[in-house]
N, C-alpha and C positions, 0 to 999 in steps of 0.2 A: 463534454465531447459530443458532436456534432455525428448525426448517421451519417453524415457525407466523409466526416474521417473516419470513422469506423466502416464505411466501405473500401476506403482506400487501404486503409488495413488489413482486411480481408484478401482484396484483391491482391496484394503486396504477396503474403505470406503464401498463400493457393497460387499465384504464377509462379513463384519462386520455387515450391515443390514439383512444377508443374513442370517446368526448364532444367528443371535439376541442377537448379544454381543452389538450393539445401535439399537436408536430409531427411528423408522420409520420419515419420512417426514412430515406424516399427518397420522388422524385416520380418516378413508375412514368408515363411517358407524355406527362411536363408539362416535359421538358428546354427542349427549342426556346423556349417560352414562359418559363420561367425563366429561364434569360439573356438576354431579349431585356429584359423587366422589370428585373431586376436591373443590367444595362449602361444602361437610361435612370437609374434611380436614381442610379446609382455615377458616371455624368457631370453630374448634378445636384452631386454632393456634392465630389467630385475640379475640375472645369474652373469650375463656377456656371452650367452649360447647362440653364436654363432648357423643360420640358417637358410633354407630356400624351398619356395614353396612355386609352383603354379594352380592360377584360378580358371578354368577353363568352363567356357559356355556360347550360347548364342549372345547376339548381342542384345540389348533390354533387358537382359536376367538379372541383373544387380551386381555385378563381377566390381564394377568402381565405386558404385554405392556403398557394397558391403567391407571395402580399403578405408573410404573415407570415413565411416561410422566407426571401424576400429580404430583409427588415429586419432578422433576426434574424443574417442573416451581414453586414450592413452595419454592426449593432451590434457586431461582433466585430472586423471590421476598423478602424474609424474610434472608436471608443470604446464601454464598455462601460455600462450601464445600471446604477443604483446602487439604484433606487426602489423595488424588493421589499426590499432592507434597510434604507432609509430610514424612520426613526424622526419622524414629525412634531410628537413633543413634543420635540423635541432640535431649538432654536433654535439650536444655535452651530453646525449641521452649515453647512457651505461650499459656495454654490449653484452653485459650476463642479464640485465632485465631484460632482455629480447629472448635471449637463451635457451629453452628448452631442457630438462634432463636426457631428451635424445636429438639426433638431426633424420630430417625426411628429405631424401632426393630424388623427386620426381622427373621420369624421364618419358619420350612418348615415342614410338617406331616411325609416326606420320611426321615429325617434327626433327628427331635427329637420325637425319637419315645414311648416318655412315659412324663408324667410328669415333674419327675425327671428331663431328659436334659434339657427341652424345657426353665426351670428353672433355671438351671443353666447359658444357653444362655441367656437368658435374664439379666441376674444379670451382665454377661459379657459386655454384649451390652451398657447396662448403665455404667457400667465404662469406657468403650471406650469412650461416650460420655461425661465423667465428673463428674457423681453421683460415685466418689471412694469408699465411705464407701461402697458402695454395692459389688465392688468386691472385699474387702479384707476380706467377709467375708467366711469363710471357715466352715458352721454349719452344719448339717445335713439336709437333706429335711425337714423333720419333722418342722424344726428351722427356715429353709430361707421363706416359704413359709407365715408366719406369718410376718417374720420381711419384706418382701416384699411389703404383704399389710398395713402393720404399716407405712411403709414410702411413697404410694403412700395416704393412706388417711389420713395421716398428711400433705401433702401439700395444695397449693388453686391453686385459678384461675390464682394467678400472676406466680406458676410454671412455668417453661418449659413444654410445651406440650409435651407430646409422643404419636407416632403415630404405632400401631401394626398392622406389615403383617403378616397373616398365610397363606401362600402358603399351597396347599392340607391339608384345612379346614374339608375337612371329616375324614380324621385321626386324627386329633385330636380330633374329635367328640366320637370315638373311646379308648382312652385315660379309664381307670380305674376311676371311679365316675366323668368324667372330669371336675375336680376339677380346672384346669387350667383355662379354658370356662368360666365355672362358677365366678370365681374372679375378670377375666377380666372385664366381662361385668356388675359385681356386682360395681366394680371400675367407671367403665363409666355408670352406671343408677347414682351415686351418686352425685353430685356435687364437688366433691373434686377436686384431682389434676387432668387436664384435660389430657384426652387421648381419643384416635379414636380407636377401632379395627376393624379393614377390612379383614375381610376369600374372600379366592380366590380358588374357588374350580371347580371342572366339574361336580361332582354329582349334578343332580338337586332335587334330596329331600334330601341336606344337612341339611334344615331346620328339617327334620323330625327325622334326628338322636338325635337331643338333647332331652335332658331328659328333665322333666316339670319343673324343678325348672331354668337348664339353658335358657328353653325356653323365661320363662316368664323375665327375665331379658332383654332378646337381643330387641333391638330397631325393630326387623321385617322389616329393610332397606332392600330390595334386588334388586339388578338388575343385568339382563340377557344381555350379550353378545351369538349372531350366527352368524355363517358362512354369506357373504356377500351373499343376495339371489338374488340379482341383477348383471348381468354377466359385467353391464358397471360402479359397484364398483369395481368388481373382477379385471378388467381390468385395472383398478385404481392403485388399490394397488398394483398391479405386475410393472407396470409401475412407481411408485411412487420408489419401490424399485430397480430398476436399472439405474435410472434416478441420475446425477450427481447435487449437488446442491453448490453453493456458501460456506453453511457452512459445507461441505467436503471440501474443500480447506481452509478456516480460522483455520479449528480445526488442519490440516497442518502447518499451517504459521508460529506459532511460534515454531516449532517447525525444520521443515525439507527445509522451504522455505525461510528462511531469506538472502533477499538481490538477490533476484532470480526476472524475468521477469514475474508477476502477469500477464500481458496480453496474456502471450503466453500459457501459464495454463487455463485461462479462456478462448483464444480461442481452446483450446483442448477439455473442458469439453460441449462449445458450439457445439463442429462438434461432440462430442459422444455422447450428447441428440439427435442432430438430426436423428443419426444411427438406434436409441433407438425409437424414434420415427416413422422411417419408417422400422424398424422391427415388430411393432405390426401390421403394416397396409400389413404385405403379409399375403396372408392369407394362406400359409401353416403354418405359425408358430401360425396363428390366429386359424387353425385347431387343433395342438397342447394346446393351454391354453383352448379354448373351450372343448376339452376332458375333461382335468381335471376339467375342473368347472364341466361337468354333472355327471361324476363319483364321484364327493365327496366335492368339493366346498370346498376345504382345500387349503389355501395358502401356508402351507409350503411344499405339494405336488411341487406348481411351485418353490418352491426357493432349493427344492431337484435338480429338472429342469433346473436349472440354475449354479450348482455347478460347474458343469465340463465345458462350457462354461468360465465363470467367471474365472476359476482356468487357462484356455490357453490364456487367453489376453498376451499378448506379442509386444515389441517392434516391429516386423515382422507382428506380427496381431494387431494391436491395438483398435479395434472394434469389438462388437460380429454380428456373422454373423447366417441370419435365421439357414442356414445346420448345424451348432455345434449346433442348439437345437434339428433337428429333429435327429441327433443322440442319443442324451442324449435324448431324448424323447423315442428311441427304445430301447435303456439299463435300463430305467427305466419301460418298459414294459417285462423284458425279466424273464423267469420264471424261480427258482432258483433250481426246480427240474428237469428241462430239462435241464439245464446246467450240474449238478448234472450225468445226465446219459447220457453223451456223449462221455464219455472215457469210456461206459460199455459195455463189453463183447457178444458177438454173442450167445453166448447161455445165458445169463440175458434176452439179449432182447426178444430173440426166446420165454422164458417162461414168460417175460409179456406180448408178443403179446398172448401165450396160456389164460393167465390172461384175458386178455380186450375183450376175444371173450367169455368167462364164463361167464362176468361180462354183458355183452350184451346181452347174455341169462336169466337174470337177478340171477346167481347163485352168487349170494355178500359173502356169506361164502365157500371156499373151503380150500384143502388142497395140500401137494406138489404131490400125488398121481393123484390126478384131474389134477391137473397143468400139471404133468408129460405124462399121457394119455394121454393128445386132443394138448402136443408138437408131441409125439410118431406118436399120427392119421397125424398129417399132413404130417411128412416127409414119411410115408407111403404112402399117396394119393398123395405125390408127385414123388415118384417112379413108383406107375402105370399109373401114365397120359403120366409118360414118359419125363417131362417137364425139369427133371433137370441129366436126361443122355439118349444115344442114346437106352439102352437095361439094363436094372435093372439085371437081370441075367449075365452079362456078369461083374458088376460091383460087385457082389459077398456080397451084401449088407446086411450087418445083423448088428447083436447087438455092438455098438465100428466102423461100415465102416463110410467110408469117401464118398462122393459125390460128383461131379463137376458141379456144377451150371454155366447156358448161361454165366454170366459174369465173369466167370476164378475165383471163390471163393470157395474153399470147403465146404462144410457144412457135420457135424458128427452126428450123431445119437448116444450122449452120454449115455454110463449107468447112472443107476439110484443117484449111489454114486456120479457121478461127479455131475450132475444136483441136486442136492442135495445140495451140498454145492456152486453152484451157486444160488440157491434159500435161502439159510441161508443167503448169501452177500446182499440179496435185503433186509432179515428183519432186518442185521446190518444195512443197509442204510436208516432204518424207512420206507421204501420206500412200506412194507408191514406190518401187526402188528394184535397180534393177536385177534381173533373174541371175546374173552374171557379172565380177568385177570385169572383165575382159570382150564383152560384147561391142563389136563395132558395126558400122554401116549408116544408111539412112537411120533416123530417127524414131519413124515412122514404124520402121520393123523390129526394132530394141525391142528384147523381150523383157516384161515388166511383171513387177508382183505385188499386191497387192496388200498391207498393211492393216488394215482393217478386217474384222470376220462381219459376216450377214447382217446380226445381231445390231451393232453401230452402226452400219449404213441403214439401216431402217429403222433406227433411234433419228438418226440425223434427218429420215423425210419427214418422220410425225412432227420433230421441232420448227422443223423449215416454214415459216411465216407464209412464202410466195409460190407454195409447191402445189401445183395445178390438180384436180381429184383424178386426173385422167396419168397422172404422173405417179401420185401416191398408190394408184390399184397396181400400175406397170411394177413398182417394189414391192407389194405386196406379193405380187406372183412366183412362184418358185421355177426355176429354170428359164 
């Protein structure tokens, strides 16, 4: 095995936890909560106990991670899933080796956004799984939604259990009478065919959306998923996630490693834990993950962090190294509206530095007129101080001159019409917008607001390549 496959193997299995297309290593903080989900599950599927739970959190807390790592160990125990190597041109495959000892119906609030679909999904889902008479039927809403609960409360305990995910639970809370909700859990208070429904939501008064009839039916299970408030979890989970493990190389094996040198893979994966490990111990990089935890304690902040990093591994680089994070650490601090105005124009910026000294006066409404003014005053006070020609008179300077500034840069003293339409390209670029939906008149008098704080327009002159010294002191100054 070649380091250049063993990097792409790496790279494979670290994006993939990275996108959360798999499953973390471990749940750093979500134990109590996983076995409480996973124990409503497993007496759904074990006894027919009938149930309903909500998972309520911010979002990047693990609320879908910690669903799919309970199915995936229910799928281990109670039977295995056949459907990634299910060939659907191969009719004579046997629809109990597909099968499951349970069915999972995942639903999503952003996806079925009424009833109606959320219903027809489901109807689908269960034929995928084996209950066919449900999707050859072809009735009306009116029609399925009766013959739906006719066939879950005609079954019992010895059914096949079903297990329901609502991913953003609050939309469908939202739902017309949500009469959905309602069935659901009118289905799981009853003792019939056994099912589980579990919302997975980030509103925390998801509870409060339901109506009194859905209310009183729902079992009042809830548990809370946060942000890891412990920085030596956080450090955990970051670690946990770019750390190589054994079953990243098996879930290879049969597939891309057959017949290849298993020890020289494992001593690969051993020398890029240790990399991995004495990268979290410099501490610039420790400085880096420490930012993001006090600013916002969100993991996938670090695994944004990690993107571009992870993406250059290479045969030539085969370890990630602190400096590729404090780069991507500066790119992901870097502000998208000072990028935005760094190909802008000498007279753009001349009238947002006019801007951010108005705005410093605390004048927060103005117009192109004001704007225009206190640019006009300056290149005026800067012809009699003298600072940007040897004799103002001799330079002939009036309305349309040109000027030669200490560092070999002209600067014009544009009519109004041009500056004008330089000042339109700032409200094309949102970059100013007006003080008012409803202001009318000349254009000129529109009162305007300003987009940007101090701060960014004076990031924006230090980057500006062609920004005159006599321009950069005028931003510099306050009022």
């Amino acid at each position: 095995m070649s380091v250049e496959d063993l990097v792409s193997l790496a790279k494979t299995a670290i994006s993939a936890r990275l996108a959360e297309r798999s499953l973390p290593v471990a749940l750093v903080g979500l134990e109590e909560q996983y076995k409480k989900v996973l124990g409503l599950m497993r007496r759904t599927i074990e006894t027919g106990e009938s149930n309903s739970c909500l998972i309520l959190g911010p979002r990047g807390t693990g609320k879908t991670m910690l669903v799919r790592q309970a199915l995936k160990d229910l799928e281990r125990q109670f039977g295995i899933s056949y459907q990634d190597e299910y060939d659907e041109e191969e009719d004579d495959m046997d629809v109990d080796v597909v099968r499951k000892d349970f069915m999972v119906v995942h639903l999503n609030g952003l996806v079925q956004t009424d009833d109606r679909m959320a219903l027809k999904e489901i109807m689908r889902q269960l034929s995928r799984e084996g209950e066919s008479e449900l999707g050859e039927s072809n009735t009306s809403f009116s029609d399925s939604l009766p013959s739906l609960l006719t066939f879950l409360k005609a079954g019992t305990k010895a059914q096949y259990p079903i297990i329901f995910i609502l991913d953003e639970f609050d939309l469908f809370a939202q739902h017309t009478k949500q009469s959905l909700l309602y069935n659901l859990f009118d289905v799981a208070q009853s003792a019939e065919w056994p099912i589980a429904v579990i919302g997975v939501t980030c509103r925390m008064d998801a509870l409060e959306l339901l109506e009194k009839r859905v209310k009183s039916r729902f079992s009042h299970r809830h548990y809370y998923t946060f942000p890891p408030g412990d920085y030596h979890d956080y450090i955990d989970i970051c670690k946990n996630t770019l750390l190589l493990t054994p079953a990243d190389l098996e879930i290879q094996t049969d597939v891309m490693m057959v017949g290849t040198d298993h020890r020289t893979a494992v001593a690969f994966m051993k020398e890029f834990n240790e990399r991995i490990k004495t990268l979290f111990e410099d501490g610039g990089f420790s400085k880096v993950v420490q930012r993001i935890f006090d600013l916002m304690k969100d993991v996938r902040a670090f695994y944004r962090l990690c993107f571009g990093p992870v993406a250059e591994l290479s045969k030539e680089s085969p370890y990630l190294r602190a400096s590729q994070f404090y780069e991507s650490g500066l790119q992901q601090r870097v502000d998208n509206k000072t990028e935005l105005l760094k190909g802008t124009s000498l007279l753009e910026l001349s009238l947002l530095i006019a801007i951010k000294h108005l705005v410093e006066r605390e004048v927060i409404s103005f117009n192109f007129e004001m704007v225009y003014d206190e640019y006009k005053d300056f290149m005026d006070m800067a012809v009699v101080r003298g600072t940007m020609a040897s004799s103002a008179s001799s330079l002939g300077m009036g309305s349309g001159g040109s000027i030669a500034s200490s560092d070999g840069v002209s600067l014009r003293l544009y009519k109004k019409a041009v500056a004008l339409k330089a000042f339109e390209h700032l409200v094309e670029a949102e970059l100013l917008r007006p003080a008012d939906s409803y202001s009318k008149g000349p254009k000129e008098y529109r009162m305007m607001r300003v987009m940007l704080d101090a701060s960014q327009i004076s990031d924006v002159v230090l980057k500006h390549r062609d920004c005159p010294t006599i321009v950069a002191r005028w931003a510099a100054r306050r009022g």
